[in-house]
LUMDO-502087 format. One line per 10 residues: number of its first residue (from 1); their letters; for each residue x, y, z of C-alpha. Coordinates in steps of 0.25 Angstrom, whole numbers. Example, Ala and Ser with C-alpha at 12.3 -4.5 7.8 and 13.67 -1.06 7.14 Angstrom:
// LUMDO-502087
1> as> 49 -18 31 | 55 -4 29
// end
This chain:
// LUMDO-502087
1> xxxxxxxxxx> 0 0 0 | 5 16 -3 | 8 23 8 | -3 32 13 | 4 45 13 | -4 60 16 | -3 62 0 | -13 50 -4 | -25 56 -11 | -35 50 -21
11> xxxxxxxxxx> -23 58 -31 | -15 47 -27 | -27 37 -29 | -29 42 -42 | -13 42 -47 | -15 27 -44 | -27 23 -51 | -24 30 -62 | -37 40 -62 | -39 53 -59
21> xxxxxxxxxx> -42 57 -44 | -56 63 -47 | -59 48 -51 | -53 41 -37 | -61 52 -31 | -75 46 -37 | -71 31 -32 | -67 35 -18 | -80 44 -17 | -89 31 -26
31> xxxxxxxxxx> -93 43 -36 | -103 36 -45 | -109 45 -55 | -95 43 -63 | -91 31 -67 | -78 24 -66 | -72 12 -71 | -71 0 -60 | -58 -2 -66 | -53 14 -61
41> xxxxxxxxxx> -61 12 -46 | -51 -1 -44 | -40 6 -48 | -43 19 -38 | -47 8 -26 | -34 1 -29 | -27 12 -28 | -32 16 -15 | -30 3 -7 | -15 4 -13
51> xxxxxxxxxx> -13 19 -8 | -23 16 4 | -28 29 2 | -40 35 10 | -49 46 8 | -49 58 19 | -63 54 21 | -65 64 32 | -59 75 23 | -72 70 13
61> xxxxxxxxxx> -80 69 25 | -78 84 30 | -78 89 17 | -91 84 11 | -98 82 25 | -101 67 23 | -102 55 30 | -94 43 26 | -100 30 24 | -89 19 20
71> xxxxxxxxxx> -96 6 12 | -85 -6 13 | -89 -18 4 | -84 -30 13 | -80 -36 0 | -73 -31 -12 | -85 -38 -22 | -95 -27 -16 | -86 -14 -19 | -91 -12 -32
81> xxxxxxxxxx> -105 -20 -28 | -115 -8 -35 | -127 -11 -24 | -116 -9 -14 | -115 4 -20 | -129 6 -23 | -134 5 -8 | -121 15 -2 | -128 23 -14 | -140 24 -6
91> xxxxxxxxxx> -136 25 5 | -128 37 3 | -142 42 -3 | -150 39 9 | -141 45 20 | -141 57 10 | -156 61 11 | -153 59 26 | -143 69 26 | -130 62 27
101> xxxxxxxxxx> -118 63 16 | -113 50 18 | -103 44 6 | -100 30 7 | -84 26 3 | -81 13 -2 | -71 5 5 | -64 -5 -2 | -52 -7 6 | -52 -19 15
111> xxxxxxxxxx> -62 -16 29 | -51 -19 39 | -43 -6 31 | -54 2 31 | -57 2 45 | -41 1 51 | -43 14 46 | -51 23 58 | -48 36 54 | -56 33 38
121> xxxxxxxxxx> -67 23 47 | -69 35 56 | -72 44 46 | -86 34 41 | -99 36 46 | -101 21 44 | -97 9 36 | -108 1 27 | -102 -14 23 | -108 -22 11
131> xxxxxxxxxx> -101 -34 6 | -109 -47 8 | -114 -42 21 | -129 -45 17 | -129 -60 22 | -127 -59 36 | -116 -69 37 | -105 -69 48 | -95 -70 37 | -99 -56 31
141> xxxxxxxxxx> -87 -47 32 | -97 -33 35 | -103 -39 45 | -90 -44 54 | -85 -29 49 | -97 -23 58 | -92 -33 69 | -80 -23 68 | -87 -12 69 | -95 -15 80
151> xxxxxxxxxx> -83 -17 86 | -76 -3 82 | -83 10 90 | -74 18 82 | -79 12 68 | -91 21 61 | -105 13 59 | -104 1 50 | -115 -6 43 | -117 -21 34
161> xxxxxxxxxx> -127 -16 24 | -136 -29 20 | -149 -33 14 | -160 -39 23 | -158 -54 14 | -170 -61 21 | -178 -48 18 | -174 -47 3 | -176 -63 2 | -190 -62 5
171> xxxxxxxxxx> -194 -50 -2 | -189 -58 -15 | -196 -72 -11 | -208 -64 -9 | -209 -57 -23 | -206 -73 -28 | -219 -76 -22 | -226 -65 -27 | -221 -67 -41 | -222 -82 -39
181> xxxxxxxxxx> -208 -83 -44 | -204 -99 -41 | -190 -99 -46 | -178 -91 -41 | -165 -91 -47 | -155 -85 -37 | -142 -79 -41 | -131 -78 -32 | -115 -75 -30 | -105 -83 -23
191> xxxxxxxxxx> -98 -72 -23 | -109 -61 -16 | -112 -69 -4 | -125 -62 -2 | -131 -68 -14 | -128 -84 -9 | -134 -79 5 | -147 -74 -2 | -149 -85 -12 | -148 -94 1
201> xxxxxxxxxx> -158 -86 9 | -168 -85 -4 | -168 -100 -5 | -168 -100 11 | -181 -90 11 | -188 -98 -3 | -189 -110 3 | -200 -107 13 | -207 -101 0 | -215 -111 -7
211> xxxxxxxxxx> -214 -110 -24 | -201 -102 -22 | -189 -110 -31 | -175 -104 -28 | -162 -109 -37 | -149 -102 -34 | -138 -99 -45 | -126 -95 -37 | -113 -89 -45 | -98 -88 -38
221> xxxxxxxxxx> -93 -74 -42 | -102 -63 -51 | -94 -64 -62 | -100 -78 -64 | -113 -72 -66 | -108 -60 -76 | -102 -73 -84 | -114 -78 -87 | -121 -76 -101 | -139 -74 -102
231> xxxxxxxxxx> -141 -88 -105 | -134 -92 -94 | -141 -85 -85 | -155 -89 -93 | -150 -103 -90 | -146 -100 -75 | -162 -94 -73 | -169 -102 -80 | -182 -109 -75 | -183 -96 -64
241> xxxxxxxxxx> -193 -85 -62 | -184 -77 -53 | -168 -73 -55 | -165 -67 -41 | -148 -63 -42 | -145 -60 -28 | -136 -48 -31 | -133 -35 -40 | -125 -44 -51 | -140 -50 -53
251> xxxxxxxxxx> -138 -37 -67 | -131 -47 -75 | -141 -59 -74 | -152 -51 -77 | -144 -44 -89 | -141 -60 -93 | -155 -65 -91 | -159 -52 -100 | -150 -55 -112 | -155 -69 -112
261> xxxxxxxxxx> -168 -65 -115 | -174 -68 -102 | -185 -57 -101 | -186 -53 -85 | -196 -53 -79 | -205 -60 -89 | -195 -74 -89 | -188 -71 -77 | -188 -63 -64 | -176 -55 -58
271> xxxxxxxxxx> -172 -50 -45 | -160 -45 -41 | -154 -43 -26 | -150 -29 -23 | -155 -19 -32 | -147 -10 -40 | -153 4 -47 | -148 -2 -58 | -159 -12 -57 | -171 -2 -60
281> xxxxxxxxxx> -163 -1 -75 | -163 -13 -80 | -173 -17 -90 | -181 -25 -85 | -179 -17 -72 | -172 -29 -60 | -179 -31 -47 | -170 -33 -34 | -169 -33 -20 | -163 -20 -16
291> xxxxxxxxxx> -160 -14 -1 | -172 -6 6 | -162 8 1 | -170 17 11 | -170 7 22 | -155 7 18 | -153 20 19 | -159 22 34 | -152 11 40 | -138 16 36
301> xxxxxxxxxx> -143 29 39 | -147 25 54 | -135 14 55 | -125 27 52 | -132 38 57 | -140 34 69 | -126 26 74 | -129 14 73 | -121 1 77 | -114 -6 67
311> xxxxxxxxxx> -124 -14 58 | -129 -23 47 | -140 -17 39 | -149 -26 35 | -157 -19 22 | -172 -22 19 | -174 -26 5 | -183 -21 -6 | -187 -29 -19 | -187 -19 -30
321> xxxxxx> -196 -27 -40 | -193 -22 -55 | -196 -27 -67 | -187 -40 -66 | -199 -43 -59 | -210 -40 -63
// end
């Protein structure tokens, strides 16, 4: 690692990366309405775990009267996870109509850096951790993080965000019933722990539901799924009423199904799990399981704002029903 030294700006960061400085600028600060090349951000995050550079947050902080808010993925798939993104999006919105200028930094360096670290820790309002955290098990890495926490009075307020699973299981059972939809093909990632843990659950929840048929297609890595062509998926959901995919990457099924002239929702139904804006623009437009935003959006607010202890939030869920499914 470079040796810190008091000259170290994002001038440095950008010498390294090869880009300007008003482009590290717009990573370190996740500035969206721009876009910039996955290839350029690597470069820049690369560049400052090698320098092991640090913002002067509290420079940042005085100057633009905001509260910091750090989100850490507690694994590296989730970084550059757009629903991830999507929900510190909305919460950043919520808190705003509350009155509070929060903005939410993305921490990709390893947690145990981050906080060794208490004069950047002490300068956060709280910490939000995502990162197969939804399944409650004791192995999760957010959970033993707020363990941590607990144990740390000088830490700022930490928080698991999480869907309420047995919640969003039921809600999607029950439109089943009231579609009568017999057959559900499941799709799920060895590599997104979540998925596995909801297709076990759905099959767990369907089996005290008479007329309900669950199958499960399980893939180790994303990547196998992107490898597939549209008749393979034809083939895969065959014989279905229902293709449920248990995460975001649910897009490229349905853009599969589609060009193999599968006509949803008159041959086959789709639902998706975690519901991206980009869902409304589809044609025909994809239902999905999406977190209750406004009940998100109080429940930080309190959790940081009301000083509450160090907590998993568990979210209610909402079914968006689309045209996928109608």
């Amino acid at each position: 690692m470079i040796k810190k030294s008091k000259k170290l700006s994002i001038k440095t960061i950008a010498k390294l990366s090869g880009v300007h400085f008003s482009t590290v600028s717009k990573v370190l600060n996740n500035y969206t309405k721009e876009k910039i090349s996955d290839k350029t951000v690597k470069k820049i995050q690369q560049a400052v775990k090698k320098t092991g550079y640090r913002r002067n947050l509290l420079a940042s902080r005085l100057r633009n009267g905001m509260d910091f808010i750090a989100y850490i993925a507690c694994d590296y798939s989730e970084i550059n996870n757009p629903f991830r993104q999507e929900i510190m999006g909305k919460i950043q919105a919520y808190l705003g109509k509350c009155g509070k200028n929060i903005i939410y930094h993305e921490h990709t360096e390893d947690l145990p850096d981050f906080m060794q670290n208490q004069a950047d820790v002490s300068l956060y309002k709280g910490i939000i951790m995502t990162g197969n955290s939804g399944t409650l098990l004791p192995q999760v890495p957010g959970l033993a993080v707020l363990e941590l926490f607990r144990k740390t009075p000088s830490m700022p307020g930490a928080s698991v965000l999480m869907h309420d699973e047995n919640q969003a299981a039921e809600l999607a059972l029950d439109m089943c019933r009231e579609k009568k939809i017999r057959k559900i093909k499941l799709i799920a990632v060895k590599q997104v722990s979540d998925t596995i843990f909801r297709s076990e659950l759905l099959k767990k929840k369907a089996g005290s539901r008479p007329g309900i048929s669950i199958t499960c297609e399980v893939f180790n890595t994303r990547e196998e799924i992107y490898s597939l062509d549209g008749m393979a998926a034809r083939k895969l959901c065959s014989g279905c009423d229902l293709v449920f995919v248990l995460a975001p990457f649910g897009m490229r099924m349905y853009h599969l199904l589609v060009s193999s002239g599968i006509k949803i929702p008159e041959d086959i139904y789709f639902l998706l799990f975690d519901d991206l804006s980009s869902n409304r623009f589809l044609f025909p437009e994809v239902s999905a399981l999406g977190l209750d935003y406004n009940i998100l959006g109080q429940k930080v607010f309190d959790f940081f704002f009301k000083n509450e202890k160090p907590a998993a939030l568990k979210i209610p869920c909402v079914l968006n029903i689309r045209k996928s499914l109608t």
